[in-house]
C-alpha positions in Angstrom: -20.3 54.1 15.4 -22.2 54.7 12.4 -24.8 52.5 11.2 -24.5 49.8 9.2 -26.0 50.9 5.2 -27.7 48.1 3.5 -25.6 48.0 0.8 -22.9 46.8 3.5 -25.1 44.7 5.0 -25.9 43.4 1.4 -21.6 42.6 1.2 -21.3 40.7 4.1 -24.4 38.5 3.8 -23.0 37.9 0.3 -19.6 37.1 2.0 -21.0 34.8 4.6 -22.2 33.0 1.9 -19.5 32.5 0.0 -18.1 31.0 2.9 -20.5 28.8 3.4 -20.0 27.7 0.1 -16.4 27.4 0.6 -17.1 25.4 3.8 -19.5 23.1 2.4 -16.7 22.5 -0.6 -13.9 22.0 2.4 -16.3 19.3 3.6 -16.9 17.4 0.7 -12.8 17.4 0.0 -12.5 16.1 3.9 -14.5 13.7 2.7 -13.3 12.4 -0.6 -9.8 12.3 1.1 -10.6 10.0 3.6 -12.8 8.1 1.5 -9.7 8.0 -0.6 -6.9 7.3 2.3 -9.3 4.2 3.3 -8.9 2.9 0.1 -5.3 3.3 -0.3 -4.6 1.6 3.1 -6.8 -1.6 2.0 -4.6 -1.9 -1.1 -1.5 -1.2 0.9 -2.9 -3.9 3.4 -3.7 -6.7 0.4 -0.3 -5.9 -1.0 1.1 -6.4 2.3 -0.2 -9.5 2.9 0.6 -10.5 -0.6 4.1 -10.0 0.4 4.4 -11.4 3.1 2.6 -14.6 1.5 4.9 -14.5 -1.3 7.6 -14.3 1.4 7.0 -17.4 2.7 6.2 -19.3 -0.1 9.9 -18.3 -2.0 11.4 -19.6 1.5 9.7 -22.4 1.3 11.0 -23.2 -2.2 14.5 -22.0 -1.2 14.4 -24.9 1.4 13.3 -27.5 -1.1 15.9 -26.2 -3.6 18.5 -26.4 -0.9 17.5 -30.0 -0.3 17.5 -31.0 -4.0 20.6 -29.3 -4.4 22.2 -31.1 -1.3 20.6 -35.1 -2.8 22.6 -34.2 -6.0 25.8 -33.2 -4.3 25.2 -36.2 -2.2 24.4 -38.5 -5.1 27.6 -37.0 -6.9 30.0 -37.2 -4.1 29.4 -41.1 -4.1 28.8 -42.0 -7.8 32.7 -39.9 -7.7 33.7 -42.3 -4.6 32.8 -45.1 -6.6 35.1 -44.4 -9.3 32.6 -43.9 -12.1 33.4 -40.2 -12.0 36.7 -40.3 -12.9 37.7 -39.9 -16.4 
């Protein structure tokens, strides 16, 4: 094997370098994307429970409605009975 010339030496110190540079970049992108995937899953979490709150309250309403609904059928069906819904 022949020895190794400093200017070849000289390229692949350069080149380890680099990639150390490209590592360190690599890092810092790990990084930001988990920083950024943490956030994303506490908005999905809120909106989530958003949902599900909003869930509950429009059945909650539907109920209600449903009894309204069924009082005023109710009421009509005897107000009709009595004869002062006939025409």
């Amino acid at each position: 094997m022949s020895e190794a010339t400093p200017d070849r030496l000289d390229r692949i110190e350069a080149a380890l370098d680099r990639q150390v540079a490209v590592n360190a970049d690599l890092r810092t992108s790990v990084t930001e994307l988990r920083a950024t995937a943490d956030a994303l899953l506490q908005v999905a979490t809120i909106h989530q429970q958003n949902f599900e709150r909003l869930t509950a309250e429009l059945n909650a309403d539907r109920i209600e409605w449903r009894s309204q609904i069924d009082r005023i059928w109710q009421y009509l069906r005897e107000q009709r009975g009595n004869g002062l819904g006939e025409g």
